[in-house]
Phi, psi and omega in degrees: 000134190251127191348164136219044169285126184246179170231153191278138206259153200300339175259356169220015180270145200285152154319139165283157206253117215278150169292142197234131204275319166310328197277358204271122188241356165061036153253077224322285164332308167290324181309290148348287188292298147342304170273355149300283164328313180287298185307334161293324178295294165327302170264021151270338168302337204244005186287173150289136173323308167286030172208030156302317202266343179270334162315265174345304159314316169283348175263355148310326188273289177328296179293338174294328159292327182307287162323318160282342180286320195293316170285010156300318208269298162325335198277320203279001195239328184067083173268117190311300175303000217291320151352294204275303182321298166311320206278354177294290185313308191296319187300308162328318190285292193325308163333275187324308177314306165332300158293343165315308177285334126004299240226330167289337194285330199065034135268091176314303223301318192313341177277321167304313164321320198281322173300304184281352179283332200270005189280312200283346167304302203291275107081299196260323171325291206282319170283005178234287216270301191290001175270310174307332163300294193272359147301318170285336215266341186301308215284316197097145190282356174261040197255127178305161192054001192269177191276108204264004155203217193275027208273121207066064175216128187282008174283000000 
């Protein structure tokens, strides 16, 4: 019996997302973690259909963590927005879980879609709310400029 799991062909597989020198927040640790993230995604763009789903899992496991080191971080700075921030992660997981059953479903292509939607997500994530995170945990939270209410947080 011959597979029938394709890998996405050199002409319709999306490019891989390059690390963006804005996405750099100068937190050694967020960084990190960051460049991580951007590396799950990729490779859920470049996997085989049969191994969408477990791509989608390792980046379920990467982000639940990914999210709890940040609300660790949030608890412990007593960070103002820290609200709007978690409820952003949570809304994002949600998402994600949804499509995880999607793609256990056998719509492969949804998982990729999810994968290219999550760049302009971080993108905006990482330059506002997660720049503000790593300004305080850099700064300290009585630090002129860290946020002192709900301030740039779009909640």
């Amino acid at each position: 019996m011959t597979s029938t799991a394709t890998t996405p062909s050199v002409a319709t597989a999306p490019k891989q997302i390059p690390w963006q020198d804005e996405w750099t927040l100068n937190h050694s640790q967020m960084d990190e973690t960051h460049h991580e993230f951007i590396a799950e995604i990729n490779h859920m763009l470049a996997v085989p259909d049969d191994e969408m789903l477990a791509a989608v899992d390792q980046f379920i496991d990467h982000t639940v963590a990914h999210f709890e080191q940040e609300r660790v971080w949030m608890e412990n700075t007593n960070f103002p927005p820290k609200g709007c921030h978690i409820g952003e992660h949570d809304r994002v997981l949600a998402i994600v879980q949804q499509v995880r059953q999607m793609v256990a479903g056998g719509d492969f292509a949804i998982g990729r879609r999810l994968a290219e939607e999550l760049v302009p997500w971080f993108n905006q994530h990482a330059q506002t709310m997660d720049a503000a995170l790593a300004y305080v945990l850099i700064e300290g939270p009585d630090a002129e400029g860290a946020p002192k209410s709900h301030d740039g947080c779009a909640c």
